[in-house]
C-alpha positions, 0 to 999 in steps of 0.5 A: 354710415351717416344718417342719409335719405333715400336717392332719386329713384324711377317711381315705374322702375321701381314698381316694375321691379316688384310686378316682375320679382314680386308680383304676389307681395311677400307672404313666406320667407326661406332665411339661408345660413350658407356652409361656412367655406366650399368644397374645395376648401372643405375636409371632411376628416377635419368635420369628422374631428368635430373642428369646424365651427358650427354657430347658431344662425343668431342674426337670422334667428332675429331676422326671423322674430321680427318678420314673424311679428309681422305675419310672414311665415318663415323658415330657417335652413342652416347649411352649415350644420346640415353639412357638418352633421351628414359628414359626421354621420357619412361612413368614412369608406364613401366619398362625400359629396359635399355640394349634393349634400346642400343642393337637395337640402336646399331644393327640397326646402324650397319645394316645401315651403314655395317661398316668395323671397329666400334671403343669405347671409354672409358674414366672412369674406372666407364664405363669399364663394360658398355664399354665391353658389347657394344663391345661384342654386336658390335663383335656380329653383326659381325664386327671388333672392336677397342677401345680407350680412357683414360682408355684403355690407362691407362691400355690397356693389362687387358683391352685387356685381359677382353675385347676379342672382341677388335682386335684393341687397340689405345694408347693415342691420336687417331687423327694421329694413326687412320689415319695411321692405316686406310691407313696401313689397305687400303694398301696406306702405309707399315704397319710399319708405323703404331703408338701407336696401338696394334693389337689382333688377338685371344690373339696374340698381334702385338704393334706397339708403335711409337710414333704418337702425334698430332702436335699443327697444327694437333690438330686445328681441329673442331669437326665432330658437324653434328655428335654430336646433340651437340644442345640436349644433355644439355635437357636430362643430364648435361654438366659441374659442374655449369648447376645450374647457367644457365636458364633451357633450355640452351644449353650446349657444351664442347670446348677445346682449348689446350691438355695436363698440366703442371702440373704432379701431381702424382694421375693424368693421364693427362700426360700418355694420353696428353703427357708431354708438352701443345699443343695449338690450334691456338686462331682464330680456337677455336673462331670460334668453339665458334662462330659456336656453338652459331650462328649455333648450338644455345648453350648458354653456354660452358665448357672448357675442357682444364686441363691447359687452363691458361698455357699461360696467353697472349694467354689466355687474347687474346682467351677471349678478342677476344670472347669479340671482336666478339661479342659471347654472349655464357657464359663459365665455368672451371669445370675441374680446373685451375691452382692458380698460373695462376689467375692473376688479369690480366687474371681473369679480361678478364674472367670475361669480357669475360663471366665466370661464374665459375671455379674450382681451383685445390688446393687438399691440404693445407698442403705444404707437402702433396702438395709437395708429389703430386708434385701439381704446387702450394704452400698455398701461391698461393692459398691465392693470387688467392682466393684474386683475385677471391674474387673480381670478385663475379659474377665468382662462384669460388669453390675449388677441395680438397681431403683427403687419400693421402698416409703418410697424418695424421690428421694435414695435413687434418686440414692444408687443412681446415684452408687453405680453411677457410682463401681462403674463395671461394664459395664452395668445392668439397672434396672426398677421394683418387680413385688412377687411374692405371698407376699414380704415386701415385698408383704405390707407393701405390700398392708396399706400400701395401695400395690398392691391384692392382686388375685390371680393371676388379674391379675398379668402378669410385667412382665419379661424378653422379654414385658415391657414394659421396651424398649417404653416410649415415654410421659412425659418430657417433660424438656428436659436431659440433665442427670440432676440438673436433669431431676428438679429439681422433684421434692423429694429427700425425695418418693417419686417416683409411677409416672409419674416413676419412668418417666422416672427409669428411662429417664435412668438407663438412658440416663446409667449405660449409654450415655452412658459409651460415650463414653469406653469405652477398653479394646479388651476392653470396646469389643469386649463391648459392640459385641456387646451392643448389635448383640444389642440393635439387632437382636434385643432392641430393633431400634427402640431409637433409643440401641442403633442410633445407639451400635452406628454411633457405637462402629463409626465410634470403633473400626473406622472405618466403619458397616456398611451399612443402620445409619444408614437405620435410624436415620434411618427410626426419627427420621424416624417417631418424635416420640418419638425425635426428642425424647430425641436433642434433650435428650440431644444426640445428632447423627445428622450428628456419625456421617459424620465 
């Protein structure tokens, strides 16, 4: 968003608002982190399993920090981790009642607390139904509500228009616009100096759009952590891609160094949140945030949250060589991505030493057109030479972001991607099809070439990480060969392949670029990741996943000579009840009998 004053606004309008849903300004603040998705998409087998993510409520841990600065007294209620904690403990002969679980929690803060002002966040689209229902519920305890997040931002007037409950709306980052709401709120100053927020009085909006962008002195802030349980979240869902690579027991945190990227792919919203520019917070504030949460909090491992946390490569080697320095113990990972160009022999050596374990490059393409449509800051070339650094430092796991649908991609662009990937020959890839997020480039241009329908928010469903449907498809492919070229053969390489192609595309690459290659896997570090990864993946992610059961007993039997117990009835049960499965083991040629050599 561009720099913009606020709009003309009815000066008794706006102080009715506050006489009516703030009469007492604001002195106590409930800050709400929603279940991540609702009941009906909840399993409770799946929270018991440990799959379901569980991250630290970081931007509301600021939020908090930055309201305490100012007086308010304010609490933190984590709805997600409540949820997934009391499934976890719920005995498995009773029926869990997943709303009730919430509801009473949240009523009961509420009670406590007498709140002047709860706020919710929503961040994925996924949450918006399960992010509706808590404001309903907060309204209906009688108090004033606001909210906030990524996917407010990205789409805030139908949010607004589904969400009638909220009378208050933050736009993008919350930490200065909370503040000059709080005090507009208390009378200490006008309230045209109020920014990025839009005040709902029954459908009547009052948007006050200057832009309040935390400055980089602004955002070196800890996180309220007294408010987070941060030392527990980890024991009841996941944090990060790489749990797998840890001991069971470790504690997880999130950490997050700078705001914003560089980058400006076009399926990204990263920069309407962030802004345009990378803010940083100073070197010696982040290490001792790391060095608090191992000595005080007890974590052992933490993911950076960063979208571009090489964007600086001096700053960078200075954060990680300063770990180093002090002695931090903590291990770390990138789950939400680096930049290629960025993984430096220099910069990749300090991430090693300074305890990386894996990171995730977001290449998305191997076609240099496709890549220059997104507007990706990288060509083929970049790629290759990072996968060249990364290759040298194998006890980084170093897996690979890829993605098929683009608008205007044929079947030459995908086998562009697929051969890039073959000749990067990195440890995994995590490929899905296209979810175009409101208010991107991408799905702008997508809408006015009639490709999807802009159905609004209310019928958007993030498609995915744990709730999605990525480890479930079990449709199509009906293909005969495990010859990836033969197998779309009939598809012309100069057609866009249609939503029921792109499935069967994404199974094959899946099958061809992740586990057909552990065949040859030799390096004893390696084999060693990836017997964690796919035991993680076997039992926790995916534990009917016929490729994750038959490769866990087929590198077990290559490596240590024996298959643990119950495996191979697993996989023989999953056949034995799966024409599904039945028929991918026949095209690719996997014989069960081969394993009790």
């Amino acid at each position: 968003m561009s720099a913009q004053t606020n709009l003309s606004v009815n000066d008794g309008l706006v102080n009715e608002f506050f006489a009516r849903h703030l009469p007492y300004g604001i002195e106590r603040v409930l800050l709400v982190n929603p279940p991540d998705a609702d009941s009906s998409l909840f399993r409770i087998d799946t929270a018991r399993r440990g799959r379901y993510t569980n991250y630290p409520p970081y931007g509301l841990g600021v939020l908090a920090q930055n309201l305490r600065s100012i007086g308010v007294d304010v609490r933190l209620l984590n709805l997600n981790h409540l949820i997934l904690k009391a499934s976890r403990n719920h005995s498995a002969d009773e029926s869990f009642d997943f709303d009730r679980t919430w509801q009473d929690a949240l009523s009961q803060e509420i009670n406590d607390l007498n709140p002047d002002l709860v706020g919710v966040t929503c961040m994925f689209t996924m949450t918006h139904l399960s992010f509706k229902r808590v404001c309903e519920h907060a309204a209906y305890c009688g108090t004033t509500v606001a909210i906030g997040g990524v996917h407010v931002t990205n789409d805030v007037e139908r949010v607004l228009d589904d969400v009638p409950y909220a009378r208050v709306a933050f736009l993008r980052e919350g930490d200065v616009a909370i503040k000059s709401f709080v005090k507009a709120a208390n009378g200490d100053i006008p309230f045209e100096q109020m920014g990025q927020v839009i005040l709902d009085d029954n459908g009547t909006r009052h948007r006050f759009l200057k832009e309040q962008q935390p400055t980089e002195d602004e955002i070196d802030v800890q996180p309220a952590y007294d408010l987070c349980a941060v030392d527990e979240l980890s024991q009841h869902g996941t944090v990060g891609a790489f749990y797998c690579f840890k001991p069971k027991g470790a504690r997880f945190a999130t950490v997050l160094s700078n705001r914003g990227c560089r980058a400006m792919c076009t399926f990204c919203s990263v920069r309407n949140f962030n802004g345009k520019r990378v803010r940083q917070r100073s070197v010696e504030s982040v290490l001792d945030e790391l060095q608090l949460l191992e000595e005080v909090h007890g974590i052992d491992h933490v993911m950076w949250l960063d979208d571009d946390l090489l964007k600086d490569h001096a700053r960078a080697i200075a954060l990680f060589n300063g770990k180093v320095q002090r002695g931090l113990k903590l291990t770390w990972d990138a789950t939400n991505g680096v930049i290629a160009a960025s993984c430096t022999e220099e910069v990749v050596s300090a991430m090693a030493a300074s305890g990386c374990i894996a990171l995730n490059i977001g290449m998305e393409s191997g076609s240099p057109e496709i890549l220059r449509q997104v507007k990706k800051p990288g060509t083929v070339r970049n790629f290759i030479e990072a996968a060249d650094v990364l290759r040298k430092y194998p006890t980084i796991h170093s897996s690979v972001f890829l993605m098929i649908g683009f608008p205007n991609e044929t079947m030459r662009h995908i086998m562009q991607t697929v051969e890039t990937a073959k000749e990067m020959d990195l440890d995994w890839y995590r490929i899905s099809q296209l979810q175009p997020l409101p208010n991107t480039p991408i799905y702008d241009a997508m809408v006015q070439q009639g490709l999807i329908q802009d159905v609004g928010s209310r019928e958007l469903r993030f498609m995915g990480g744990a709730y999605g449907k990525q480890t479930e498809i079990e449709q199509g492919l009906r293909l005969t060969t495990a010859n990836f070229k033969e197998a779309f053969a009939s598809i012309p390489m100069d057609a866009k392949p249609d939503n029921d192609q792109l499935t069967d595309i994404w199974f094959y690459m899946n099958y061809h670029l992740n586990f057909r290659r552990l065949f040859t896997e030799a390096n004893p570090i390696k084999v060693e990741q990836q017997f964690a990864h796919l035991k993680t993946l076997s039992d926790v992610i995916s534990p009917e996943n016929g490729f994750a059961l038959y490769f866990t007993a087929y590198l077990q039997r290559k490596f240590r000579g024996e298959i643990e117990p119950g495996l191979l009835d697993r996989l023989a049960h999953r056949l034995d009840t799966s024409p599904y499965w039945r028929d991918r083991f026949a095209a690719f040629d996997l014989d069960v009998a081969s394993l009790l050599w």
